[in-house]
N, C-alpha and C positions, 0 to 999 in steps of 0.2 A: 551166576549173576551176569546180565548183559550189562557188557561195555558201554551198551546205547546210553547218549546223554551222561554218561560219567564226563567228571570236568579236567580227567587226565586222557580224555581221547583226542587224537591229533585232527586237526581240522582248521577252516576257517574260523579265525579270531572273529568277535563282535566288531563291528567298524565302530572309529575313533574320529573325534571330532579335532584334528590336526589344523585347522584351520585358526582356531580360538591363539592370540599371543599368549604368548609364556608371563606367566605371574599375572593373568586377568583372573576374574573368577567369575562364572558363568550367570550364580547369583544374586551377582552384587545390582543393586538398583541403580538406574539414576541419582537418585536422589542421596544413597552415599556416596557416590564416586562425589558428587555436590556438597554432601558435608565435609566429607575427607581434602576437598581442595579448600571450602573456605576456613578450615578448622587450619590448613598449613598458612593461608593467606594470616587469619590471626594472631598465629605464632609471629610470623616475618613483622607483623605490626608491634607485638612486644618486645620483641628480640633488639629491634630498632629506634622505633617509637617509643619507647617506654625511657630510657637512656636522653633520650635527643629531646622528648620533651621537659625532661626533668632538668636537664644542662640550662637546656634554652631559658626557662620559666624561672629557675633558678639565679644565672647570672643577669638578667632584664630586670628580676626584682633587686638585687643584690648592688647593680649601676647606681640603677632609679634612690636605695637608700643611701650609696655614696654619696650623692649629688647632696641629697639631704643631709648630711653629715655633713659636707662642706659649704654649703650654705646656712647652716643654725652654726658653724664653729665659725663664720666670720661677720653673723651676725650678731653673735651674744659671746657676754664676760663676763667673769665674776670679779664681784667687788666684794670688798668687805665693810659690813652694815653693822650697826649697832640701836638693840633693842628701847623703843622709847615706852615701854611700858612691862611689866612681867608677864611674861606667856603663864596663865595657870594649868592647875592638876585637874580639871573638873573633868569627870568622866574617867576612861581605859586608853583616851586615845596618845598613840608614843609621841606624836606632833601633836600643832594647833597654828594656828595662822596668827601673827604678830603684826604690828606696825614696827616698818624697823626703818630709818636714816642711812644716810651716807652721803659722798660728797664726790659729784662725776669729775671727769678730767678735762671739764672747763670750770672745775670751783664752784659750780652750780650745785647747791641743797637738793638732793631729792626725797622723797619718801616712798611708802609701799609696803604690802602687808607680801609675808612670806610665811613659810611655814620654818617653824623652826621648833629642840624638842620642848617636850613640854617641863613645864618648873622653869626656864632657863629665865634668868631675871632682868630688868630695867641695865641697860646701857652694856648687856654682854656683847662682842664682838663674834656678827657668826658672816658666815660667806652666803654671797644668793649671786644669782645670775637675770645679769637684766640684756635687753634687746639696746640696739642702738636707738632707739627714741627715749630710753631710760625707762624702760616699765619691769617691772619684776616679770621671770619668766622662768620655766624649768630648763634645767640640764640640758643642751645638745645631747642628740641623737648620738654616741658610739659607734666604732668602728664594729664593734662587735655586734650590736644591735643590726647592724646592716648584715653582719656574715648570719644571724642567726635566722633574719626575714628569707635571705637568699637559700637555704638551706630548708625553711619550712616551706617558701614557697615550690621550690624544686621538688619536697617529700611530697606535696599536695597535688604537683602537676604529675608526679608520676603514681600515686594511688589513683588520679582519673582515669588514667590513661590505662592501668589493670581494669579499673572496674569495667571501664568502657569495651574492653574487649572481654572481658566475662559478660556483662550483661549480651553483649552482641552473639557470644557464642549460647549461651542460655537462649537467646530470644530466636535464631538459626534453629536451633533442636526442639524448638515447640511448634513452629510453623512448621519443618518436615515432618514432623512426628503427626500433627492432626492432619496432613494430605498422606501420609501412611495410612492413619485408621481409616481413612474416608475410603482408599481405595480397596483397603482389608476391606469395610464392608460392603464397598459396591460387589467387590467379586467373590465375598461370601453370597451374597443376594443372588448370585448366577449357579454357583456351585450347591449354594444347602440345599433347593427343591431336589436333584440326582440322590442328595446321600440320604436325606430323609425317605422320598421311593426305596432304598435300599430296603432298610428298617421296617415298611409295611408288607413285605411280601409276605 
């Protein structure tokens, strides 16, 4: 059997394409070298972003509901009132709105409807919270109330801020992806008429 063209005979190697950097890949498109960087840009935006916006969003609502908490705790107090008529049972409801009395800290009479529970009868003694112009009012806003706004709103600013970089990388891989097919088939359109001549001979 001849040596000739056996792949153990000594000779001239094929030439090598030494020129290309290490770790490229001769395949790769444009267009991934272009997803692969904005795909790492959208990472650096979550890794970052997603944290910083949630802080941010979080403690700006979190101020904003202190202020309000200190502003409804020195403008309302509770006084204690007493019912000028009996709250009834009518209905499931656990409250009902009452007329009730009491007497500000200038001795002045006031009146007002509060809610108070229900059944509870003519002249019971219950607490309500009125405003500095004496009008019946609810409950200041909590301390707590403010850490749980600042807390939703931080969970909220940081789900946008996921979504927004998912929707952006979704929306990235649909635009390359139909200038991929477009190009697939422009340069099928070049190459099928050669392969099909194949097939007729």
């Amino acid at each position: 059997m001849s040596a000739h063209g056996s792949p153990y005979t000594s000779g001239p190697h094929p030439a090598r394409n030494d020129r290309a950097p290490k770790g490229t890949n001769p395949l790769r498109r444009t267009s991934d070298r272009f997803e692969a960087w904005f795909r790492r840009l959208l990472m650096f935006v979550l890794v970052l972003g997603l944290p910083a916006a949630a802080v941010g969003a979080g403690l700006t609502a979190y101020d904003s509901s202190m202020r309000t908490v200190r502003a409804q705790a020195a403008e309302r107090q509770q006084v204690t009132a007493r019912l000028t008529a009996d709250a009834g049972r009518d209905g499931d409801m656990a409250s009902r709105p009452a007329r009730v009395r009491w007497t500000d800290g200038h001795g002045v009479v006031r009146t007002g409807t509060a809610y108070v529970e229900s059944g509870t009868h003519q002249g019971t003694a219950v607490r309500v919270w009125v405003d500095r112009h004496g009008a019946v009012t609810t409950a200041p806003t909590s301390p707590l109330d403010a850490k749980t706004t600042g807390w939703f709103v931080g969970g909220m600013a940081a789900f946008g801020v996921a979504a927004g970089v998912y929707a952006a990388g979704i929306g990235m891989r649909w635009v390359l992806d139909r200038r991929r097919y477009a190009r697939w088939d422009a340069e099928w359109d070049l190459v099928e008429p050669s392969w099909s001549a194949r097939f007729r001979r």
